[in-house]
C-alpha positions as CSV (number, residue, x, y, z in Angstrom):
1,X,0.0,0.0,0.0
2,X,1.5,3.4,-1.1
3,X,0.6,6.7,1.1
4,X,1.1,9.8,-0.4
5,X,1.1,13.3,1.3
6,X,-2.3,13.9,0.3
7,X,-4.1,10.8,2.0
8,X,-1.2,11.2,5.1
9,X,-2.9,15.2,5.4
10,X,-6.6,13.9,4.8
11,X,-5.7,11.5,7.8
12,X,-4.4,14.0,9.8
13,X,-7.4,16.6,9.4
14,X,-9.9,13.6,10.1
15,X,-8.1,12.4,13.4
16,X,-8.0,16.0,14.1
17,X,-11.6,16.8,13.5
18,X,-12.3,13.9,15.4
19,X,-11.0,14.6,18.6
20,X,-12.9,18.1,18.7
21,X,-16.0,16.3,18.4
22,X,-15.1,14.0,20.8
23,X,-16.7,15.3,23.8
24,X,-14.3,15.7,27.2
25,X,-15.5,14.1,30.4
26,X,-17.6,16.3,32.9
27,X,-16.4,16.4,36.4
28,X,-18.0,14.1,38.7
29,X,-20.9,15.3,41.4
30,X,-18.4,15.3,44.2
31,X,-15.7,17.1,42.2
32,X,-18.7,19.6,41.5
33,X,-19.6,19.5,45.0
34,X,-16.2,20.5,46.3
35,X,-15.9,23.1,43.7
36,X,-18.9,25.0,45.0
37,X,-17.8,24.7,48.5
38,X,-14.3,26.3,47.2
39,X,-16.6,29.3,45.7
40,X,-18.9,29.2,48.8
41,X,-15.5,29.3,51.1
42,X,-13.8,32.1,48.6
43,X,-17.0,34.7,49.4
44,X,-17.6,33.7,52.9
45,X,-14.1,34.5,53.5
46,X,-14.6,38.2,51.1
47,X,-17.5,38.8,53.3
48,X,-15.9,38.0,56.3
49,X,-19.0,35.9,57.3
50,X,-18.4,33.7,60.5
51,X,-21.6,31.5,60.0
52,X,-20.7,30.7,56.1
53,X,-17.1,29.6,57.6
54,X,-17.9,28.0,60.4
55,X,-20.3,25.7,58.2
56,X,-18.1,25.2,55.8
57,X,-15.0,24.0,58.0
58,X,-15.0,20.6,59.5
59,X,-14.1,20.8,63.3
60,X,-10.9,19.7,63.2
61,X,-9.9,22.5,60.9
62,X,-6.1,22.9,60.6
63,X,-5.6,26.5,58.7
64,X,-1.9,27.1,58.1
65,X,-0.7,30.5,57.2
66,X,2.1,31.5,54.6
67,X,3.5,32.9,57.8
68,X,3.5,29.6,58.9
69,X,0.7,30.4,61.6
70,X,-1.5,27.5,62.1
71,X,-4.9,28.4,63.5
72,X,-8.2,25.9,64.9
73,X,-11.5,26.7,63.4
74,X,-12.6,28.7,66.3
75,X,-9.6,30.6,66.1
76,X,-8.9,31.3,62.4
77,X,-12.8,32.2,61.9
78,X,-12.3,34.9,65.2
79,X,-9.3,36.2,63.2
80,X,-10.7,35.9,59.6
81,X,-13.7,38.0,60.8
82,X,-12.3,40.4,63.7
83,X,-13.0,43.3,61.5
84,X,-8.9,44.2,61.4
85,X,-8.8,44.0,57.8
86,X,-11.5,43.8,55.0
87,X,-10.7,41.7,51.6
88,X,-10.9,44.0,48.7
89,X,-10.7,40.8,46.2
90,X,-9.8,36.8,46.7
91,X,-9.1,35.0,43.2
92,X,-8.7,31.8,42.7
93,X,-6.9,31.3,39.6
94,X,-6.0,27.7,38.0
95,X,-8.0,25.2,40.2
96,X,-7.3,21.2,40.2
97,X,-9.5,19.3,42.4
98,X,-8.9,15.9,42.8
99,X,-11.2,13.7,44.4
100,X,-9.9,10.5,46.2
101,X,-12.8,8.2,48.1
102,X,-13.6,10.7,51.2
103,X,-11.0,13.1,50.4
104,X,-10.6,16.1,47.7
105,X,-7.1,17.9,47.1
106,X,-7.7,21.5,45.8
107,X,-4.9,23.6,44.7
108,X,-5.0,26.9,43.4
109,X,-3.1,30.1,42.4
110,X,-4.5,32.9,44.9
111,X,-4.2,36.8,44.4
112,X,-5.9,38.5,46.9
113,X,-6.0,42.4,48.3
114,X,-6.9,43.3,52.0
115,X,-7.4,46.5,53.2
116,X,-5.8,47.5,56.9
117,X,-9.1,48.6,59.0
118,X,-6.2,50.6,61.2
119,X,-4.5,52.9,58.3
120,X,-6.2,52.1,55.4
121,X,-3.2,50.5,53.9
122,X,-4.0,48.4,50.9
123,X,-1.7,44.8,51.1
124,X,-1.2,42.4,48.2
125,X,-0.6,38.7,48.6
126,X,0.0,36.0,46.1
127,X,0.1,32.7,47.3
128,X,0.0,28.6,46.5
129,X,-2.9,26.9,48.2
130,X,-3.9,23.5,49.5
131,X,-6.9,22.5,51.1
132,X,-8.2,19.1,52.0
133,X,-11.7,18.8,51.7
134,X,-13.2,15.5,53.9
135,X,-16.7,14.2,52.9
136,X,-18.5,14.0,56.2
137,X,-21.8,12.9,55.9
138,X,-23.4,14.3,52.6
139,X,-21.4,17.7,53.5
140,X,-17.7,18.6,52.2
141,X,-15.9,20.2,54.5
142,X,-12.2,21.9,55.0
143,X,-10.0,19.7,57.0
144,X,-6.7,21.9,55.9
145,X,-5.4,24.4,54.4
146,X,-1.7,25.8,53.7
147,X,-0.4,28.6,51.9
148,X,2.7,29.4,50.3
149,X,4.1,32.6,49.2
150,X,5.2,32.9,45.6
């Protein structure tokens, strides 16, 4: 059998064309769970709203700083809502969640802005995150989280 350029180009547009009608694999329900529980835990923490994070974190919340400050739920929702700063934005850019029986691994690329309540001073950050989501029930909820700067 003799191939020519022609029939090896005709090949190559069909395979082509065939794998952008090949349609990709949706997440599964608990990836899409634990994404909306990311977005629900991304506003709760831009609206510094005590209730929203307290239901979203399981009790045995570890919350590690990119100081390397590690807080308990009670304490890092006291802190995260003491009114000493106000986020001005929280992005979450690039998120992978994987999803492993009872567990999800989130990472994500954060830019976020704060405002100082004392002077008004405006503070950037830019971190790497990890949290651990842990299925609990029917509920995800944040085991642990740890930052690092970049």
């Amino acid at each position: 059998m003799t191939i020519n350029r022609r029939d090896l180009a005709l090949s190559t547009l069909a395979v082509s064309a065939l794998a952008f009608a090949t349609p990709t694999l949706a997440a599964s329900p608990d990836e899409e769970a634990v994404a909306k529980k990311v977005e629900a835990f991304r506003l709760a923490q831009i609206a510094a709203d005590p209730k929203a994070l307290g239901g979203l974190c399981a009790e045995e919340l570890s919350y590690s700083h990119s100081s390397g400050k590690v807080e308990d739920k009670a304490t890092f929702i006291a802190n995260a809502t003491d009114g000493k700063s106000k986020f001005l934005s929280i992005e979450y850019k690039d998120p992978t969640i994987k999803v492993v029986g009872p567990a999800a691994i989130v990472r994500f690329h954060w830019l976020g802005e704060q405002e100082m309540a004392a002077d008004g001073k405006k503070v950037s950050t830019n971190l790497h995150i990890l949290m651990n989501w842990q299925k609990q029930g029917d509920e995800w909820k944040l085991l642990s989280r740890a930052a690092t700067k970049l």
